[in-house]
TIRO-2110 file (N, C-alpha, C; in Angstrom, 1 decimal):
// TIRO-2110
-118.1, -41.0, -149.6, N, 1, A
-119.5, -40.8, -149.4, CA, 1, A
-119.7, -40.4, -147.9, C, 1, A
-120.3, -38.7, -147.5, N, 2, A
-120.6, -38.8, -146.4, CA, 2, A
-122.1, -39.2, -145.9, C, 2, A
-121.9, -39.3, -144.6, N, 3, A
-123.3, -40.1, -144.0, CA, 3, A
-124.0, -39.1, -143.2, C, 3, A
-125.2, -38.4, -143.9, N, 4, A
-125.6, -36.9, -143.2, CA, 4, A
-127.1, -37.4, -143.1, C, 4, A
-127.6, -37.3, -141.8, N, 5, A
-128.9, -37.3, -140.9, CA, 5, A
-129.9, -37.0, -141.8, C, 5, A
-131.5, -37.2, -142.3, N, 6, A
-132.0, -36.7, -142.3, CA, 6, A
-132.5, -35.8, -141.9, C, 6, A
-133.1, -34.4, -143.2, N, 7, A
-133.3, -33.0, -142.6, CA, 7, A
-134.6, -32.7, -142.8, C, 7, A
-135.0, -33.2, -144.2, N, 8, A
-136.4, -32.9, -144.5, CA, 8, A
-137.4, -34.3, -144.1, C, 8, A
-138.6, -33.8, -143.9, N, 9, A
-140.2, -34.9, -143.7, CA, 9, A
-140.4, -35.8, -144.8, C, 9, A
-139.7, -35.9, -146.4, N, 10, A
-139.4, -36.4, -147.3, CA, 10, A
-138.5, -37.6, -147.2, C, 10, A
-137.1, -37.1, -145.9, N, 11, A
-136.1, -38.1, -145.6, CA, 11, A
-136.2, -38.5, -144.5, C, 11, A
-136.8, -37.8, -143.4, N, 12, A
-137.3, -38.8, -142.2, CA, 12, A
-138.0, -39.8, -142.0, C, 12, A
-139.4, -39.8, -143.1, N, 13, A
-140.1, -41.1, -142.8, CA, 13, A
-139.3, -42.3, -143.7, C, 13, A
-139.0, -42.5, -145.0, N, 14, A
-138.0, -43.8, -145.0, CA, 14, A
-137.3, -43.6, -143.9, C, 14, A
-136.1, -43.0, -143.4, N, 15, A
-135.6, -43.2, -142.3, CA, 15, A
-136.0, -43.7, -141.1, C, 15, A
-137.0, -42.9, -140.7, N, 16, A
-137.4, -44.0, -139.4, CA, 16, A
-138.2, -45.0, -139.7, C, 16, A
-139.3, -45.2, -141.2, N, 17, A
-139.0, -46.9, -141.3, CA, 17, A
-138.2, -47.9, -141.2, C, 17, A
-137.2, -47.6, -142.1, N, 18, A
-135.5, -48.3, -142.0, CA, 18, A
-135.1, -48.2, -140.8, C, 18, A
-135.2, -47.3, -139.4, N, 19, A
-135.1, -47.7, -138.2, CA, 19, A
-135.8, -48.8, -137.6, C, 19, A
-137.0, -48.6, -137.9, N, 20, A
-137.9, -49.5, -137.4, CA, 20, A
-137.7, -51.4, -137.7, C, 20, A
-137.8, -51.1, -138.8, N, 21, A
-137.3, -52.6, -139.9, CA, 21, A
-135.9, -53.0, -139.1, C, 21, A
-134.6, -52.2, -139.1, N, 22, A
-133.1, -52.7, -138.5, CA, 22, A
-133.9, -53.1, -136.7, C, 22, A
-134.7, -52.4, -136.1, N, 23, A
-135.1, -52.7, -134.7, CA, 23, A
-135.9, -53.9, -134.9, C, 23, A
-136.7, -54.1, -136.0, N, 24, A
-137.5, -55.5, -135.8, CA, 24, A
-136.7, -56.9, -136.1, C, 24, A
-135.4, -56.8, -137.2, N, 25, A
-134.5, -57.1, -137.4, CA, 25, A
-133.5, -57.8, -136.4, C, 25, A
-133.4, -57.1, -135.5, N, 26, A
-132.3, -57.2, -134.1, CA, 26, A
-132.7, -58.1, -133.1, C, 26, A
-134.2, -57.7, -133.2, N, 27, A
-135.0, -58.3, -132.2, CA, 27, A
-135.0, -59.7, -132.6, C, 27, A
-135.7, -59.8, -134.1, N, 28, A
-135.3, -61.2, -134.6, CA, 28, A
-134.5, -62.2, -134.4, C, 28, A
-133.0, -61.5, -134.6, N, 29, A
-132.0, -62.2, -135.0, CA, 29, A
-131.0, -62.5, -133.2, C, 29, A
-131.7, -61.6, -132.6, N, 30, A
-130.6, -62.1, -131.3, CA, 30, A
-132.2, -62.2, -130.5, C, 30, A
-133.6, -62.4, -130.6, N, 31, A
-134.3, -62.8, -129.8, CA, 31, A
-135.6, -63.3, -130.1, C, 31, A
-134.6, -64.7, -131.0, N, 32, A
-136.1, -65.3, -131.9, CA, 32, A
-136.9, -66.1, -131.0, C, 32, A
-137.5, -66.3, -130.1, N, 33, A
-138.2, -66.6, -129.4, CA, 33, A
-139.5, -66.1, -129.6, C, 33, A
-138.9, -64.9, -128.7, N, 34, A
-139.6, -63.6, -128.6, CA, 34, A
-140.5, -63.3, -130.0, C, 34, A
-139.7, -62.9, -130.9, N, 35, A
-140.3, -62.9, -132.4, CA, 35, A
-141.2, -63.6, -132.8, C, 35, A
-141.0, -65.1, -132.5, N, 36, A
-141.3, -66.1, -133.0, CA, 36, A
-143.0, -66.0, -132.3, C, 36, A
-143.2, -65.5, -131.0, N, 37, A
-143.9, -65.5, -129.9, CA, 37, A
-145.2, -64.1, -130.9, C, 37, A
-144.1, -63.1, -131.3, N, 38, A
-145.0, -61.6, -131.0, CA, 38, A
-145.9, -62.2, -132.5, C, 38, A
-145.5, -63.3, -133.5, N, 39, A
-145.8, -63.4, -134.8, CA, 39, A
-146.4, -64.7, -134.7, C, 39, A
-147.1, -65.6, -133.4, N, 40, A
-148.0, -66.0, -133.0, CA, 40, A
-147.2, -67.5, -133.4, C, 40, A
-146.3, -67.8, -133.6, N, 41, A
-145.3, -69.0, -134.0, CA, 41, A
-144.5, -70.0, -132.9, C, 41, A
-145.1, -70.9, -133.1, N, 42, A
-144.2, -71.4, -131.9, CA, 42, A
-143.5, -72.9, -132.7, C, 42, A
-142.2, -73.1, -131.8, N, 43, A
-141.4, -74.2, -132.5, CA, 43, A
-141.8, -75.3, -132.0, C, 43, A
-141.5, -76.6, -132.7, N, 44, A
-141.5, -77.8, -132.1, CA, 44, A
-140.2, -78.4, -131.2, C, 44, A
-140.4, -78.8, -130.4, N, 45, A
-139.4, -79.6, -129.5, CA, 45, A
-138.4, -80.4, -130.4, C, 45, A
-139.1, -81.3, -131.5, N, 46, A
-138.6, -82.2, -132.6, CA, 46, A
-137.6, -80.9, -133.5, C, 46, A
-138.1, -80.3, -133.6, N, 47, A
-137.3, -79.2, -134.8, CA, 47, A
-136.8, -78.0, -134.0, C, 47, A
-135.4, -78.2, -133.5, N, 48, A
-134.8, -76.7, -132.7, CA, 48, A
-134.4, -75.9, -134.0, C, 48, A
-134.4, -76.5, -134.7, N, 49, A
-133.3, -75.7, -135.8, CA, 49, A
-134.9, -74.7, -136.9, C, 49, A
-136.1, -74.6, -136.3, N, 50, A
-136.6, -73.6, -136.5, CA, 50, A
-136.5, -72.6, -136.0, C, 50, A
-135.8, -72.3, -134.9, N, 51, A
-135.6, -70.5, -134.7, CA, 51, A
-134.8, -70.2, -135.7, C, 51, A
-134.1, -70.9, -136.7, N, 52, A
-133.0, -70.4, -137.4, CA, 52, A
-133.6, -69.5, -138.3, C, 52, A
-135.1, -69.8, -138.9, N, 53, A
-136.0, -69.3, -139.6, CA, 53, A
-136.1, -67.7, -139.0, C, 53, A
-136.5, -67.2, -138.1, N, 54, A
-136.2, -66.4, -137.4, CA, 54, A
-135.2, -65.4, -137.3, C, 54, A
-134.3, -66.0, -137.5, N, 55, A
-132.7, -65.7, -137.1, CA, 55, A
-132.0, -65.4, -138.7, C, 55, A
-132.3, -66.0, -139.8, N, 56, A
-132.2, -65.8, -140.7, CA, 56, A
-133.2, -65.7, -142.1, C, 56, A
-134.0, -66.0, -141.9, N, 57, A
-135.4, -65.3, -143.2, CA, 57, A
-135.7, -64.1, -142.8, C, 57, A
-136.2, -64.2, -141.3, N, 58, A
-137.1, -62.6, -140.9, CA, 58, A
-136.0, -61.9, -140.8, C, 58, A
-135.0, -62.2, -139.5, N, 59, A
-134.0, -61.3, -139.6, CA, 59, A
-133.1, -60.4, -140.7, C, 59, A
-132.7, -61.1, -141.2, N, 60, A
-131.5, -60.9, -142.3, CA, 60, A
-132.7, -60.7, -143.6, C, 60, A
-133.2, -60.6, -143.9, N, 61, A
-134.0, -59.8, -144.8, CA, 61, A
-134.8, -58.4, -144.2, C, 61, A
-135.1, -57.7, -142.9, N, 62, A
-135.3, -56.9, -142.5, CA, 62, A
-134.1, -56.3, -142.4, C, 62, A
-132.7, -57.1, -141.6, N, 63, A
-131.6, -56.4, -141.4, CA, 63, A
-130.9, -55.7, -142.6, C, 63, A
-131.0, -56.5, -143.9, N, 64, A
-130.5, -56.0, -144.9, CA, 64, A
-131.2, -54.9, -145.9, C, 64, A
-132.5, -54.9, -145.7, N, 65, A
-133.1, -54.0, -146.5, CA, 65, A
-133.2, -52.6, -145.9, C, 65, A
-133.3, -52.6, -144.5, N, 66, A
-133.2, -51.9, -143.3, CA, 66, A
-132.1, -50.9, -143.2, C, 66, A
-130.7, -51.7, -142.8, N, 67, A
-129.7, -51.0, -143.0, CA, 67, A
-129.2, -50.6, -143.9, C, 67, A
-129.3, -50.9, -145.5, N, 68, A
-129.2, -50.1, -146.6, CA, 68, A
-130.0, -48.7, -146.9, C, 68, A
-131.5, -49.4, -146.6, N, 69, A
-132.1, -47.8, -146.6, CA, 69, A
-131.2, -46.6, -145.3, C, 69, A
-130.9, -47.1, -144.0, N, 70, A
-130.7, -46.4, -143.5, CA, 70, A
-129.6, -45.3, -143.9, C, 70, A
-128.8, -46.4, -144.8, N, 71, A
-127.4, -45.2, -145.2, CA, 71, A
-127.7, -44.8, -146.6, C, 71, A
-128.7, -45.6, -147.4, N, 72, A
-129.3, -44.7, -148.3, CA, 72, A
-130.8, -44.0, -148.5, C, 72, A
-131.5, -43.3, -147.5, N, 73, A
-132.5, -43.2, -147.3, CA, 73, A
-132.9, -42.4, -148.0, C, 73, A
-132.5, -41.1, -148.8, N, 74, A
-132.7, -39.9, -149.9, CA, 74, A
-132.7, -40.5, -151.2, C, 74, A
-132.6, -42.3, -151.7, N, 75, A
-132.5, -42.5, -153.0, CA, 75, A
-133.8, -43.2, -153.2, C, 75, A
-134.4, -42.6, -154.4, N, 76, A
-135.6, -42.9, -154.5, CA, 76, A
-136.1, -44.6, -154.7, C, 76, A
-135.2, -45.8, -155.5, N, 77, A
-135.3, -47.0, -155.6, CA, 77, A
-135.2, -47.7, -154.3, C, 77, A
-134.5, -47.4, -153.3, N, 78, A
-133.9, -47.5, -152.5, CA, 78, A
-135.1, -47.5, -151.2, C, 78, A
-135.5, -46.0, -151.4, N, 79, A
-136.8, -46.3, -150.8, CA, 79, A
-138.2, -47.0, -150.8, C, 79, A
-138.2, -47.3, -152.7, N, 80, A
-139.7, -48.2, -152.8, CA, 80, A
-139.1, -49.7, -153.0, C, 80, A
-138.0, -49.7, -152.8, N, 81, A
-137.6, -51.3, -152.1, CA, 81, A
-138.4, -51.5, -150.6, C, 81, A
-138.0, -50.5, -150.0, N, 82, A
-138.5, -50.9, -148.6, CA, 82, A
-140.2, -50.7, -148.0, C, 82, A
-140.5, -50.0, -149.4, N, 83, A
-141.9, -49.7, -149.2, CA, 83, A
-142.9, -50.8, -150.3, C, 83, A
-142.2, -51.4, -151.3, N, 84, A
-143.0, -52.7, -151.6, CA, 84, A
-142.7, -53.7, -150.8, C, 84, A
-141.7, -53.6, -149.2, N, 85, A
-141.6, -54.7, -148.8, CA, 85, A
-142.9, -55.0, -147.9, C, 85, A
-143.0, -53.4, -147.2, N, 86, A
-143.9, -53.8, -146.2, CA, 86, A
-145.3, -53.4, -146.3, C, 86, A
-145.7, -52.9, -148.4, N, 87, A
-147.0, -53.2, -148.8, CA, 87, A
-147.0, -54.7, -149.0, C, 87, A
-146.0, -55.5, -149.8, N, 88, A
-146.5, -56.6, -149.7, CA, 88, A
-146.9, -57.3, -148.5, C, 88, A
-146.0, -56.9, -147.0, N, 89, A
-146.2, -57.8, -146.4, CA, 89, A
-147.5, -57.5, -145.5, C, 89, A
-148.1, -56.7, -145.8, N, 90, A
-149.5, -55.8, -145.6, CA, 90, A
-150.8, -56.5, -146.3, C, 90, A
-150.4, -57.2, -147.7, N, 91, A
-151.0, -57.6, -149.3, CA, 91, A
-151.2, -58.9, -148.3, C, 91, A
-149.9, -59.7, -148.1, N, 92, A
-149.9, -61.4, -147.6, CA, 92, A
-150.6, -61.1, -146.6, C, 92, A
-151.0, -60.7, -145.3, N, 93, A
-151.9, -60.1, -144.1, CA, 93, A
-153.2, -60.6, -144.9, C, 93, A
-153.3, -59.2, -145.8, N, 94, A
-155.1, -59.5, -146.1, CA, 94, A
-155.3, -60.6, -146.8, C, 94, A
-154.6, -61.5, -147.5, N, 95, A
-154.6, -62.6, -147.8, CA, 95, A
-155.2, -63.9, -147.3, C, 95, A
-154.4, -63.8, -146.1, N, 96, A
-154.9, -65.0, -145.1, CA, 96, A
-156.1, -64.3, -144.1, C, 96, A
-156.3, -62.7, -143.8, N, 97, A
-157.8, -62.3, -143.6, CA, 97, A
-158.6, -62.7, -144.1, C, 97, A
-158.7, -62.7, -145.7, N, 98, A
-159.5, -62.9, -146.4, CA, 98, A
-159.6, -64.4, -146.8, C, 98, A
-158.6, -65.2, -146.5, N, 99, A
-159.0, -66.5, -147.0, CA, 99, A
-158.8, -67.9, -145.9, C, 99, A
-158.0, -67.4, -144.9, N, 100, A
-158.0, -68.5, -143.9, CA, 100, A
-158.8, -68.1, -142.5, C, 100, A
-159.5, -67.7, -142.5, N, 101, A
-160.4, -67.6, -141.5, CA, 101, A
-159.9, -66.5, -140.3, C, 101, A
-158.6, -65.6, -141.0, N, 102, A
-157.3, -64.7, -140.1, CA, 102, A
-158.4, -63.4, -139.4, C, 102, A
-159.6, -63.4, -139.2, N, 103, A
-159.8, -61.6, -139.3, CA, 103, A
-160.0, -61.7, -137.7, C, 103, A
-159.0, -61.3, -137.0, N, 104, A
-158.9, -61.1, -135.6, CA, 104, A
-158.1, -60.2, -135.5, C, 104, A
-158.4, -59.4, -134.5, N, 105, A
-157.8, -57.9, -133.8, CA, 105, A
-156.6, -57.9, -134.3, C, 105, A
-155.9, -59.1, -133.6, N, 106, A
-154.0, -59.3, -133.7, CA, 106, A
-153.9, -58.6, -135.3, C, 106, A
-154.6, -59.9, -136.8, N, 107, A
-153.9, -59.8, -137.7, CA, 107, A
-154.3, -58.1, -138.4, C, 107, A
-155.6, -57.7, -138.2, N, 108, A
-155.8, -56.1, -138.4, CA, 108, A
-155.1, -55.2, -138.6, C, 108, A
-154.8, -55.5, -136.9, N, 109, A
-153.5, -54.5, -136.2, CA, 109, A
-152.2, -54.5, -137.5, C, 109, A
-151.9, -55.8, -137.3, N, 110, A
-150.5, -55.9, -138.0, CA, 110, A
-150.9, -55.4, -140.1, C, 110, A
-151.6, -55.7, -140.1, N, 111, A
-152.2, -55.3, -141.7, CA, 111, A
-152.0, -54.0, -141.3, C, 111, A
-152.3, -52.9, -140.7, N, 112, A
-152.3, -51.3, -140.5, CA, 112, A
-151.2, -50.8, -140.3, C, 112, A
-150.4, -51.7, -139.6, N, 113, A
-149.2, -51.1, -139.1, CA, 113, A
-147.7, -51.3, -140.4, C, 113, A
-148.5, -52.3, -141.5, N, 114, A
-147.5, -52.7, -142.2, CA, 114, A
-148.1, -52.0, -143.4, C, 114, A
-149.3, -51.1, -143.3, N, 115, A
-149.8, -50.2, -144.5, CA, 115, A
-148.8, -48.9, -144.1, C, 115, A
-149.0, -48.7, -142.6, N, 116, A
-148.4, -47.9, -142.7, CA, 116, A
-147.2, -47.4, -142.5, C, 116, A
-146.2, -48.4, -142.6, N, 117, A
-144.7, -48.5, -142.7, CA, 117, A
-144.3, -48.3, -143.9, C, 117, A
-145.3, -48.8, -144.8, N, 118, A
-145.4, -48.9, -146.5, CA, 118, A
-145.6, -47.6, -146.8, C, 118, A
-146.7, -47.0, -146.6, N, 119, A
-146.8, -45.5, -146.9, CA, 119, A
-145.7, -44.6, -146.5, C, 119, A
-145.5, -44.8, -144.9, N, 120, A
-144.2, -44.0, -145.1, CA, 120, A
-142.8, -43.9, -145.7, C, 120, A
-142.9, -45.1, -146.1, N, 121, A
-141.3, -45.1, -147.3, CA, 121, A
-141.6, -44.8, -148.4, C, 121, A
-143.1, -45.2, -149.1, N, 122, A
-143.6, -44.5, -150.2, CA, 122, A
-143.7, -43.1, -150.5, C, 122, A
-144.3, -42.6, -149.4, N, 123, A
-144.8, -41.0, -149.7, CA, 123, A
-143.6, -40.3, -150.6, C, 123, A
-142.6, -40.2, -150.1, N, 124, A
-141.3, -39.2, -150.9, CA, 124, A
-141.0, -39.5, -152.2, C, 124, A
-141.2, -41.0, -152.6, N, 125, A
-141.2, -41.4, -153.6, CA, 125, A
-142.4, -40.7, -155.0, C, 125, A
-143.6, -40.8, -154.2, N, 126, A
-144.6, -40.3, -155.5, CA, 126, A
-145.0, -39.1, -154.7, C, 126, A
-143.9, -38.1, -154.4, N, 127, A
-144.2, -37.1, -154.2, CA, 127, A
-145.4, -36.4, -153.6, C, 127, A
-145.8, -37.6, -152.4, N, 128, A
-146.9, -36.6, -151.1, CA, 128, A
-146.4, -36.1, -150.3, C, 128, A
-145.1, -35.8, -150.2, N, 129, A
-144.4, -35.3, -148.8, CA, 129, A
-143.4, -34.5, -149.7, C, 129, A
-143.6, -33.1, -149.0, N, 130, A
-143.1, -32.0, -149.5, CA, 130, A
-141.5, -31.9, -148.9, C, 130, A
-140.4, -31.5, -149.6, N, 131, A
-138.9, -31.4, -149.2, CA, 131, A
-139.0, -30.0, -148.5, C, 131, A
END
């Protein structure tokens, strides 16, 4: 199996989603703090063994869905794996907008940005991005 770059606007945006996701991934997994910090989460002194959460739920499910799309980014399942990940995680956003009292700038932001991570691995899929 050779490993060839995306060429078309069809294979770039999964692709640089799946960049994006393995970068948010990394950051997770070697600087859960940080993470834990950017996603408004902080640990208890009593519980160290919550960054593990971090380091392994956020991480390792971005890193794996992430680096699979990256080496298979032209297969169509492949890509609405990675694009129901980050509508659902866009769906759970408006969720707690809409029902825990969330509607502040921060969670907006992150609801837009995770529509449109989702859109971009979607489009090639139902054919709005031309090869």
């Amino acid at each position: 199996m050779d490993f060839v770059l995306p060429q078309t606007n069809a294979d770039i945006l999964p692709f640089s989603v799946a960049a994006m996701t393995v970068l948010f991934g990394l950051i997770a997994l070697f600087a859960p703090r940080i993470t834990l910090r950017a996603l408004r989460l902080e640990t208890s002194q009593r519980h160290p063994e919550a960054l593990s959460e971090s380091r392994a739920t956020i991480a390792g499910f971005w890193l794996g869905v992430g680096i699979v799309t990256l080496l298979l980014y032209n297969q169509p399942f492949v890509q609405m794996t990675l694009g129901a990940g980050w509508l659902f995680t866009g769906f759970g956003r408006l969720v707690s907008i809409l029902s825990d009292r969330g509607s502040t700038a921060y969670n907006w932001l992150m609801f837009f940005l995770a529509l449109a991570l989702a859109a971009a691995a979607l489009a090639p899929v139902f054919g709005l991005v031309a090869n």
